[in-house]
N, CA, C and O atoms as a GROMACS GRO file, in nm:
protein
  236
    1UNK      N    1   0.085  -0.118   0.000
    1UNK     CA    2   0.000   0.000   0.000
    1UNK      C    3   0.090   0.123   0.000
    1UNK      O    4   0.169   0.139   0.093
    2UNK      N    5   0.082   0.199  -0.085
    2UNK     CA    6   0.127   0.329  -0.103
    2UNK      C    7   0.096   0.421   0.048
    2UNK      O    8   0.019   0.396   0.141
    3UNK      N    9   0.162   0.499   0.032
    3UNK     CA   10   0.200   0.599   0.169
    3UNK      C   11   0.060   0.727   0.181
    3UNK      O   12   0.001   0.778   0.276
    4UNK      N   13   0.050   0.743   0.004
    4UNK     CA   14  -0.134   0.806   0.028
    4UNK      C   15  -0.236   0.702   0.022
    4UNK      O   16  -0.347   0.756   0.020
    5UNK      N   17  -0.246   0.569   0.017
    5UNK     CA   18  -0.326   0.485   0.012
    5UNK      C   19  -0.372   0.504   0.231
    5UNK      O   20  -0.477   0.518   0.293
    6UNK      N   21  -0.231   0.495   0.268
    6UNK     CA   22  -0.203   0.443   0.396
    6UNK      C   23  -0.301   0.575   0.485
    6UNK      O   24  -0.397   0.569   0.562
    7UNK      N   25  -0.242   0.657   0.445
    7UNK     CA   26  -0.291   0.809   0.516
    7UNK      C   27  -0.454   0.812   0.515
    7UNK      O   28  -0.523   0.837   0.613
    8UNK      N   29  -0.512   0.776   0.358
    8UNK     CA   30  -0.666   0.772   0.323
    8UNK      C   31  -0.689   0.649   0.442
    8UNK      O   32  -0.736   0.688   0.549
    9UNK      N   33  -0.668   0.546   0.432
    9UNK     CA   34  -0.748   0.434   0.519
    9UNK      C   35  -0.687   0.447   0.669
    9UNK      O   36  -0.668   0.346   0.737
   10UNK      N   37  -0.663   0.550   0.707
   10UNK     CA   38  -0.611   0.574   0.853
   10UNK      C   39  -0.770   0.619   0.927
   10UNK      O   40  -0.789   0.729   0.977
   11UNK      N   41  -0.863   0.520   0.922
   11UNK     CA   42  -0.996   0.552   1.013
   11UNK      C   43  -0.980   0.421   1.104
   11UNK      O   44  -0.907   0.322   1.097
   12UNK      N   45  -1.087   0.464   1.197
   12UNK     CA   46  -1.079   0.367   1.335
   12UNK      C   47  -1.195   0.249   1.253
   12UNK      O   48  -1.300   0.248   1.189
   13UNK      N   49  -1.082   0.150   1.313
   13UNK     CA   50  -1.187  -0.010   1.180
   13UNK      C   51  -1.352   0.036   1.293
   13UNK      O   52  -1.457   0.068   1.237
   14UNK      N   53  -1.342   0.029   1.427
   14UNK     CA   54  -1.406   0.068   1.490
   14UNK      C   55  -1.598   0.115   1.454
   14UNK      O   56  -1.703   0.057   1.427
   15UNK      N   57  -1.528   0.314   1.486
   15UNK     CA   58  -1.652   0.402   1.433
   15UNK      C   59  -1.663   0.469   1.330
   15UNK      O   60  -1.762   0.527   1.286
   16UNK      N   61  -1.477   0.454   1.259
   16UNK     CA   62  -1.494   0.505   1.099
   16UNK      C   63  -1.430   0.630   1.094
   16UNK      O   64  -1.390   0.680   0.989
   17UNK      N   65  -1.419   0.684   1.209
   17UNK     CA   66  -1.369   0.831   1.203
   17UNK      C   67  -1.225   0.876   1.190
   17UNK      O   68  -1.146   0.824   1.268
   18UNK      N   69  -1.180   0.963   1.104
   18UNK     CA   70  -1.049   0.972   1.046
   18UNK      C   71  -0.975   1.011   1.157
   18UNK      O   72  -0.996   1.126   1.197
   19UNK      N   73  -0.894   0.943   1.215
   19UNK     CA   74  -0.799   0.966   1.296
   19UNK      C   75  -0.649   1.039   1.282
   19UNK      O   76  -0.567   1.061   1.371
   20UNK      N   77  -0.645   1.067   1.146
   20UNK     CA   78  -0.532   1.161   1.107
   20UNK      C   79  -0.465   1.261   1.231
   20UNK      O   80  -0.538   1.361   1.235
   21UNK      N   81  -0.378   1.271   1.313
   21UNK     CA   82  -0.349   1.361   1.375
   21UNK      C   83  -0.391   1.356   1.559
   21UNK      O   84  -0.359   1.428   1.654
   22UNK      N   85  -0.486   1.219   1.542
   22UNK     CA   86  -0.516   1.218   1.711
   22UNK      C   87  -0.459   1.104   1.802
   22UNK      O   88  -0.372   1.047   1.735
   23UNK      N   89  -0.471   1.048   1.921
   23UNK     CA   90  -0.417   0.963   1.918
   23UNK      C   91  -0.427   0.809   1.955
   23UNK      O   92  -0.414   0.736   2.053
   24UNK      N   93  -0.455   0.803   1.835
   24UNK     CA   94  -0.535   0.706   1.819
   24UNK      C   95  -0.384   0.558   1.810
   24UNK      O   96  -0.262   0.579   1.810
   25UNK      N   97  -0.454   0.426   1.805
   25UNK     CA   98  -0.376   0.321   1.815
   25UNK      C   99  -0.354   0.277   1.665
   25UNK      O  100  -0.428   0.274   1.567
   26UNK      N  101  -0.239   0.247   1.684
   26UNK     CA  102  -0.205   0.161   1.480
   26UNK      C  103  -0.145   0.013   1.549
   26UNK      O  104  -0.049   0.019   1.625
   27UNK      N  105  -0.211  -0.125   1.515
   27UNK     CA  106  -0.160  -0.235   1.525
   27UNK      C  107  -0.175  -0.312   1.462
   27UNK      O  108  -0.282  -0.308   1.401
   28UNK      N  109  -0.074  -0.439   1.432
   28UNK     CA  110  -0.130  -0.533   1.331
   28UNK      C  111  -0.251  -0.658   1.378
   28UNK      O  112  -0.282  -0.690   1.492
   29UNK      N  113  -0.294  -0.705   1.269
   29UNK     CA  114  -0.432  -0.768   1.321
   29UNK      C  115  -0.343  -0.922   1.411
   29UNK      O  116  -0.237  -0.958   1.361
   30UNK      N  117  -0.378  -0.970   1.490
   30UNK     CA  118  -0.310  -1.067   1.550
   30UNK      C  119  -0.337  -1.186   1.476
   30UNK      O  120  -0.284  -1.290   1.513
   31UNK      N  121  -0.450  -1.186   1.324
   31UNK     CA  122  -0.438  -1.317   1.283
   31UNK      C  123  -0.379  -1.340   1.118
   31UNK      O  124  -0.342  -1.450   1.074
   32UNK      N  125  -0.380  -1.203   1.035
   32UNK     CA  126  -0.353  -1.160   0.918
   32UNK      C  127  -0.242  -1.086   0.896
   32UNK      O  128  -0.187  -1.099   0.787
   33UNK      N  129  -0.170  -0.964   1.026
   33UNK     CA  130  -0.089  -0.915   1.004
   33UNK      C  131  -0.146  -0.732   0.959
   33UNK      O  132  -0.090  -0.627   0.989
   34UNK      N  133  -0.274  -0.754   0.877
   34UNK     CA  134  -0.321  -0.627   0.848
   34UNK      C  135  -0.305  -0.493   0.953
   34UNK      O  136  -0.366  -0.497   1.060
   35UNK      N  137  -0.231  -0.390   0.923
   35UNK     CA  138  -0.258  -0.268   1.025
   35UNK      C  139  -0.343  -0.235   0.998
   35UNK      O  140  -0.398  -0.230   0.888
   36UNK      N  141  -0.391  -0.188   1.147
   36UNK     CA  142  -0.514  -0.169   1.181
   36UNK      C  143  -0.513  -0.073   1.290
   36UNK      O  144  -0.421  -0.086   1.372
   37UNK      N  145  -0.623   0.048   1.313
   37UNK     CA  146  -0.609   0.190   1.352
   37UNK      C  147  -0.789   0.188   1.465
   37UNK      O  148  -0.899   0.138   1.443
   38UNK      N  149  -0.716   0.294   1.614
   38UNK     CA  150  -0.872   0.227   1.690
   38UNK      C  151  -0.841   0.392   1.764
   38UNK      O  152  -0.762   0.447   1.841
   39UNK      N  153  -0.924   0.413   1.707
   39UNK     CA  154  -0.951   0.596   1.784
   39UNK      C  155  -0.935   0.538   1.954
   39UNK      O  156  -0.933   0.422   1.995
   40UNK      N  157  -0.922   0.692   2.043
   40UNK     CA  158  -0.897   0.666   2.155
   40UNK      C  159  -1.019   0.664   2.212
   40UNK      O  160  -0.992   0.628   2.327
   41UNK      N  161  -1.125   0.678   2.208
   41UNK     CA  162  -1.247   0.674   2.245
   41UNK      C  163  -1.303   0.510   2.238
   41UNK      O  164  -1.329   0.451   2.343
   42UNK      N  165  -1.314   0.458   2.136
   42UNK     CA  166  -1.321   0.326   2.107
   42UNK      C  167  -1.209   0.265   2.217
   42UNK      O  168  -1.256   0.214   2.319
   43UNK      N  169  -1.079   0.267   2.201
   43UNK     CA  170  -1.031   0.194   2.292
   43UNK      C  171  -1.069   0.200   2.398
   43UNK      O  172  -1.108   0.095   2.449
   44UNK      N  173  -1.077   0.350   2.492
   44UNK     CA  174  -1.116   0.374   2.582
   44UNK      C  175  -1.268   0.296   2.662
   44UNK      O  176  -1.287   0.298   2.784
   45UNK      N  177  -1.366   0.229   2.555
   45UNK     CA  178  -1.486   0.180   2.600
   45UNK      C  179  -1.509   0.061   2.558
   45UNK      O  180  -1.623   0.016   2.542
   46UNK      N  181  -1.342  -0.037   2.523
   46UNK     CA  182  -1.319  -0.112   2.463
   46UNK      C  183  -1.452  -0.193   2.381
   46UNK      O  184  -1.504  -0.299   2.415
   47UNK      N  185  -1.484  -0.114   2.272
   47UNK     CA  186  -1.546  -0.135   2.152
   47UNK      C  187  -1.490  -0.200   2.138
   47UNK      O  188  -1.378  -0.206   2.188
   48UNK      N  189  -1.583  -0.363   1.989
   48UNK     CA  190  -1.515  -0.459   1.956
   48UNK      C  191  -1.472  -0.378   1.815
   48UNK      O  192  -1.530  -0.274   1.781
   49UNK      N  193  -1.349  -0.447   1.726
   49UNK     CA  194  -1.353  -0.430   1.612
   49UNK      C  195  -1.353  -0.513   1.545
   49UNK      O  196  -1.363  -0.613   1.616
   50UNK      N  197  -1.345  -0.558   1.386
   50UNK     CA  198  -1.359  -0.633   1.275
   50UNK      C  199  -1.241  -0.612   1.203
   50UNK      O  200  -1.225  -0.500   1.154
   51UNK      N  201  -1.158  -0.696   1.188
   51UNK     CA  202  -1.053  -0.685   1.054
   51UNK      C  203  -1.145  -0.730   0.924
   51UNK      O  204  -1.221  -0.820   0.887
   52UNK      N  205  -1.069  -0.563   0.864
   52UNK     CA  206  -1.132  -0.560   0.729
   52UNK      C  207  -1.137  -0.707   0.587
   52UNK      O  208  -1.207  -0.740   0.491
   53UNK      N  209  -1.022  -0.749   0.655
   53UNK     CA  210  -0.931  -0.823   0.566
   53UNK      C  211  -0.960  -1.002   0.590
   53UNK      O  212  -0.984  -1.094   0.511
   54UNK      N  213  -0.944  -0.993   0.738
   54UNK     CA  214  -0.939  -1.168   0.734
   54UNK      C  215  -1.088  -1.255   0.826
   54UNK      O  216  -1.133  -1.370   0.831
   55UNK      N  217  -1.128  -1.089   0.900
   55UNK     CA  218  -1.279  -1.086   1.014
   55UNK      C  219  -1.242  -1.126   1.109
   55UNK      O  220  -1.323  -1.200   1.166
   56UNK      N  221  -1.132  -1.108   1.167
   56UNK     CA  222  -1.038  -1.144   1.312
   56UNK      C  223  -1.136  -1.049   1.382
   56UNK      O  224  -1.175  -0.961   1.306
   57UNK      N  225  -1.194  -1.044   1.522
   57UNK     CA  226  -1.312  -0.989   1.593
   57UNK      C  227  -1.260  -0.955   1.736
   57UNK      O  228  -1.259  -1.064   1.793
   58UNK      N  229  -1.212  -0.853   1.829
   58UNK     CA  230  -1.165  -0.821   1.924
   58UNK      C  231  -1.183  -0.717   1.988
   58UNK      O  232  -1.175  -0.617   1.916
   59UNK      N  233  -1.206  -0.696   2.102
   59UNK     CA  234  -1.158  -0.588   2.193
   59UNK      C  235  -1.123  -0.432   2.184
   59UNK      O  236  -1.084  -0.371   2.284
   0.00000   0.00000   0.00000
């Protein structure tokens, strides 16, 4: 993925909201490897998320 591909899909898999600039979490998915981005609010009320990629389901 290109470096403006990377910047565009920088939303929380979460609630969707562009996290550009806040501080939000970037990790890889624990079953695919996919990075993956979780606003601090979501973490904070540990919302589940969805990998886009493989449907790994967590915390």
């Amino acid at each position: 993925m290109s470096e403006s591909e990377q910047k565009r899909a920088q939303k929380c898999v979460s609630c969707g909201i562009n996290i550009s600039g806040t501080t939000a979490a970037a990790f890889k998915c624990p079953d695919c490897g996919r990075q993956i981005y979780r606003c601090s609010k979501c973490r904070k009320q540990s919302n589940l998320y969805k990998c886009p990629d493989c449907g790994f389901t967590g915390p």
